[in-house]
C-alpha positions, 0 to 999 in steps of 0.5 A: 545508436550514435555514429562516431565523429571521425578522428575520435575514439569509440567508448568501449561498452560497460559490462552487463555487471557494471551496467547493473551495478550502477542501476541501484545508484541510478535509481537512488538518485531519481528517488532523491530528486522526485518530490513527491518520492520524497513527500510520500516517504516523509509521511511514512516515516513519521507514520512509521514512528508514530506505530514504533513508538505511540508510548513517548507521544501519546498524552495519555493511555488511550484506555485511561478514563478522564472526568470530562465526557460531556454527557456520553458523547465526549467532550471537545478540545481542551487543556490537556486533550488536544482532540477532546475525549470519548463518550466515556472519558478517553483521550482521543489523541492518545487513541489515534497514535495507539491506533497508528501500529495497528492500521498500518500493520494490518495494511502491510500485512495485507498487502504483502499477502495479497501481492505474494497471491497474485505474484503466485497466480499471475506469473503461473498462469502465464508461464504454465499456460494450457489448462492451468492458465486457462483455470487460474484466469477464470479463478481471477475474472470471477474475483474482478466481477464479484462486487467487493463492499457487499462481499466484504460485509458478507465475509466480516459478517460469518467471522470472528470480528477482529483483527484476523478476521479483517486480515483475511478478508481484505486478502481474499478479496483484493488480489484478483486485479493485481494478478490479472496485470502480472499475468499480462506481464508474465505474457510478455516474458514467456518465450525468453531466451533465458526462460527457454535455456532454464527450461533446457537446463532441466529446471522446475516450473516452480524454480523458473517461476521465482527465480527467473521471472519474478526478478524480472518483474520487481517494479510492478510487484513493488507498483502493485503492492503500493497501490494495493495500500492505498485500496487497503487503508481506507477499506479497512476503516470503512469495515470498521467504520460499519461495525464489522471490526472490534471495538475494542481494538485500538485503529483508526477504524474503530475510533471512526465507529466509536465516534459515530456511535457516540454522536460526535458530530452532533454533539459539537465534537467533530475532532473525534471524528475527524482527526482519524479519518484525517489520519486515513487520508495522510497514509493513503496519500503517503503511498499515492505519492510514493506510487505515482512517484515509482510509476514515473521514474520507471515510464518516462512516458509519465515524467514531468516536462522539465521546462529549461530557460534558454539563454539566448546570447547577446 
């Protein structure tokens, strides 16, 4: 704390209301002047829509068949398909926009699942501790060890193929992690003043649990389910890349396997392959940034070094 100049007078400190009030604003302000905040949040907003409204801008309907196949393995880019079209006909840039709502309703659907998990069994094993804590960990180290790609195929491999199925596969294998840091915040948490006086007060372990710690941890849950994005998107292109998803399905995924089925690459339409993997790498780098951007403005630890010119005077 500074010392006061003599002969000057001593601001008075804001109250808790007021510092709170303007923390939102503040951290607005920092969103606002971060590029790569900025950056991450245009690329999901045009993703966001092109999921909204694939109707105005898709050419054509993704499942209308065209006359021009190229002998079953699609034809390459020409007047009226920008991306070229499948092995039987379809436009594959209709494709890729219809594929938009899917992918990234799965991934958000995900991610919130999974967070919401690990939210619940980090944060419980923290806070509970004894013989709770010490089950829910080994719950949460057998999921770290277990290999996940192989899991993932074994799991698609007993299930229905489609959307569900992918849902619930990437939530039961991606929530370990994310609860193993919570769990290490939650720590940190345990023997607060507030936490004691709520648990004086006669409160519930589930009352204290949401509304007392979890607030307190927003930005690592927000941290958490960014990154956890980033995991999702390009393993649910890969199942479906391997052919553990529905075909029939419109997601990037499933263009990706159609494309390979269809020999895309060799048949000299490498758009029809390219184009959605293209589309998996701009998601993904859409919520790195805003990640990496999140990760900055709350650890000034991992801000960049302003360089200020320093004017010397003459």
């Amino acid at each position: 704390m500074a010392l006061p100049v003599s002969g000057t007078e001593v601001a008075p400190t804001a109250p808790t209301s007021e510092v709170t009030a303007e923390h939102p604003r503040r951290f607005l302000r920092a969103v606002l002047h971060s590029r790569k905040a900025m950056a991450g949040i245009l690329i999901l907003l045009v993703l966001l829509f092109v999921a909204i409204f694939p109707g105005i801008l898709a050419p054509d309907n993704p499942y209308a068949v065209s006359y021009a196949t190229g002998g079953g393995s699609g034809a390459g880019p020409y007047a009226g398909h920008l991306l070229g079209t499948t092995g039987v006909g379809q436009d594959v840039l209709s494709q890729l926009i219809w594929g938009t709502r899917l992918t990234l309703l799965v991934t958000v659907v995900v991610c919130a699942i999974a967070t919401f998990v690990s939210m619940i069994m980090g944060v419980s094993a923290a806070y509970i501790g004894g013989l709770t804590d010490r089950v829910l960990t080994v719950v949460t180290d057998v999921f770290l060890i277990l290999p996940v790609l192989p899991l993932l195929i074994v799991l698609a491999s007993y299930l229905t193929p489609g959307t569900g199925s992918l849902i619930v596969v990437l939530c039961i294998t991606s929530w370990a992690f994310q609860a193993r840091q919570l769990r290490s915040q939650g720590l940190s948490l345990r023997n607060r003043d507030f936490l004691v006086a709520a648990k004086a007060r006669g409160e519930r372990s589930l009352y204290i649990i949401l509304v007392e710690i979890v607030p307190m941890m927003t930005s690592l849950i927000v941290a958490s389910f960014l990154s956890l994005a980033v995991y999702v998107v390009g393993f649910t292109a890969g199942l479906q890349f391997l052919g553990l998803g529905n075909s029939s399905q419109l997601m990037w995924g499933t263009v990706l396997y159609n494309a390979q089925q269809g020999a895309a690459l060799e048949a000299g339409n490498a758009l029809w392959a390219l184009a959605p993997g293209a589309a998996v790498a701009l998601m993904g780098t859409g919520f790195a940034l805003v990640n990496y951007a999140f990760d900055e403005i709350g650890n000034p630890a991992l801000r960049p070094v302003r360089r200020h010119r320093v004017r010397i005077a003459a």
